[in-house]
Steps between C-alpha positions, in 0.01 A plus 500: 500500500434225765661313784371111579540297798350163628223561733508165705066441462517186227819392268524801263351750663659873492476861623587756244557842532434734184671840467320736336513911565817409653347327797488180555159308664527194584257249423470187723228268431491199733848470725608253759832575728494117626561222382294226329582147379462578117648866552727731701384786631575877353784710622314829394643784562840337577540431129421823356771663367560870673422647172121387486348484824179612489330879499197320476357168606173459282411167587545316833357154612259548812391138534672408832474801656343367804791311556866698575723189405427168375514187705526328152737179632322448820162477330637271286634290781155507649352375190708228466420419843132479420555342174703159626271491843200471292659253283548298781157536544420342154363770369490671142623845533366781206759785511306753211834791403539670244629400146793752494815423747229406840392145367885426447609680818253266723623162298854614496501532884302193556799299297718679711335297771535211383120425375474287212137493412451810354235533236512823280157631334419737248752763346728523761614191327605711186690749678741300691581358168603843399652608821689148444626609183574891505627746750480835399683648743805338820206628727245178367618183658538153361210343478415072429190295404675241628309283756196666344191343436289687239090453493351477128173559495159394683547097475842535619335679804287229616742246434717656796185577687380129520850395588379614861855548604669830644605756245565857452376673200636860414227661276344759321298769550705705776181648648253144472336646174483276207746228374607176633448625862131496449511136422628421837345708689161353397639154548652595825364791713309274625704216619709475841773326345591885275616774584553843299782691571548876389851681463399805360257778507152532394224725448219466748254399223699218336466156614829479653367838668198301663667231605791724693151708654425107649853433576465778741144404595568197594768628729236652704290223522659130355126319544327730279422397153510706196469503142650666212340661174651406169393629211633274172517696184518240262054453620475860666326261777595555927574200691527492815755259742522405812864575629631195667836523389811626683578869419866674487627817423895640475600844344773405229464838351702610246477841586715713726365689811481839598791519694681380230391805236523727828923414489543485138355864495717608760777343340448673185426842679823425699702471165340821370738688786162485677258690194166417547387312177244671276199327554374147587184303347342236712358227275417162527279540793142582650448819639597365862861355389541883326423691803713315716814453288437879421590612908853295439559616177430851505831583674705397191288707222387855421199368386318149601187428291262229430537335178141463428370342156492811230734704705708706310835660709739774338864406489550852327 
């Protein structure tokens, strides 16, 4: 047997919580407590009937454990900031997000603002048709392609870009790697008149990664100039480019924080008449993220343990 509920990280997403040798563990996946534009956030363990909270939570989400909460609506507020200030600059802003619910989240809240240029690349284009067309649960919000304007290919690309006028283009890849964001940032890391704008996180060695490591040099020291590896797959060749344009960075994470998971497992230890739960797996996290969501969590488990690839845990 199994209990579902909406997890709040993209439209669809859910938690579910197997019983089996009468316990029930409680896997998470990816959850969010706040709100988004394209989805509310989870109410886990508030809608978890009495009857299966969890012995066992198998699988937690550790990637915003640095943070406690999330400031989800004021970095939006500062990225709309940014966005219209450097369109008033007349320049063409490159926000790379993720395909799934981050891409739409940016353009939703940009609409919200009352920006009308907004050019969509790459698949994010696909899913807000489907998020358009299908909720699967009351948690996934309505969701338009209205006011929308969808990039087709490379041609359609340079049209815009010889236009010369200010735009903003929501794109794939989420991390700089590969699809239509390579395009422009060949055409534009280079230029005064872009800027690239990041809303989400990114591994250290991804391109997003390097540019976010000169973000923060450039902090330091503004007159310095610096260049950025890329490494195109489609020739296996490296370029290299001089960074002239603007850099951003906001944290629209879809993820919830530590402090967060810290009062949903006190809630649920609460509701056990104050029974420790069985055990706890940290997941979905480097070793760091583990160790320190392990000194919270340990207070609300017999047993917390790192759920390392192969690991193999008893439920007996």
């Amino acid at each position: 047997k199994a209990f579902f509920g909406p997890a709040g990280h993209v439209p669809g997403a859910f938690y579910a919580i197997i019983k089996a040798n009468e316990k029930n563990i409680l896997f998470m996946g990816d959850v969010c407590w706040h709100h988004q534009e394209v989805v509310a956030g989870s109410e886990i363990p508030d809608d978890i009937p009495d009857s299966w909270l969890p012995d066992i939570i198998a699988i937690t989400d550790l990637t915003g454990v640095a943070e406690s909460t999330s400031d989800y609506e004021l970095e939006e507020s500062r990225m709309v900031e940014y966005v219209l200030k450097a369109l008033g600059e007349g320049k063409k802003i490159i926000i790379p997000a993720f395909a799934i619910a981050r891409g739409q989240n940016v353009v939703q809240r940009l609409k919200k603002a009352g920006i009308s240029n907004i050019y969509v690349d790459g698949s994010i284009k696909e899913y807000f048709k489907i998020f358009e067309q299908t909720r699967w649960s009351p948690k996934d919000k309505e969701v338009s392609c209205q006011g929308i304007n969808f990039i087709n290919g490379r041609q359609e690309r340079k049209d815009l870009l010889a236009q010369n006028q200010p735009i903003v283009v929501v794109t794939t890849a989420g991390m700089g790697d590969g699809g239509p964001v390579r395009y422009w940032m060949e055409e534009g890391l280079e230029r005064e008149d872009f800027a690239f704008v990041g809303v989400g996180y990114a591994t250290p060695e991804s391109t997003l990664g390097k540019l976010y490591n000169i973000l923060e040099k450039r902090k330091k020291n503004p007159d310095k100039k610096m260049r950025v590896k890329i490494e195109d797959d489609r020739t296996g060749k490296t370029q290299r480019y001089w960074v002239t344009a603007d850099l951003a960075k906001f944290r629209l994470s879809g993820h919830g924080g530590l402090g967060e998971l810290t009062q949903m497992c006190e809630k649920i230890v609460q509701r056990r008449n104050g029974k420790k739960m069985l055990a706890i797996g940290l997941t979905h996290g480097n070793r760091r993220s583990k160790a320190k969501a392990s000194i919270f969590l340990s207070d609300y488990a017999e047993t917390v343990y790192y759920g390392d690839p192969g690991m193999i845990f008893s439920v007996n």
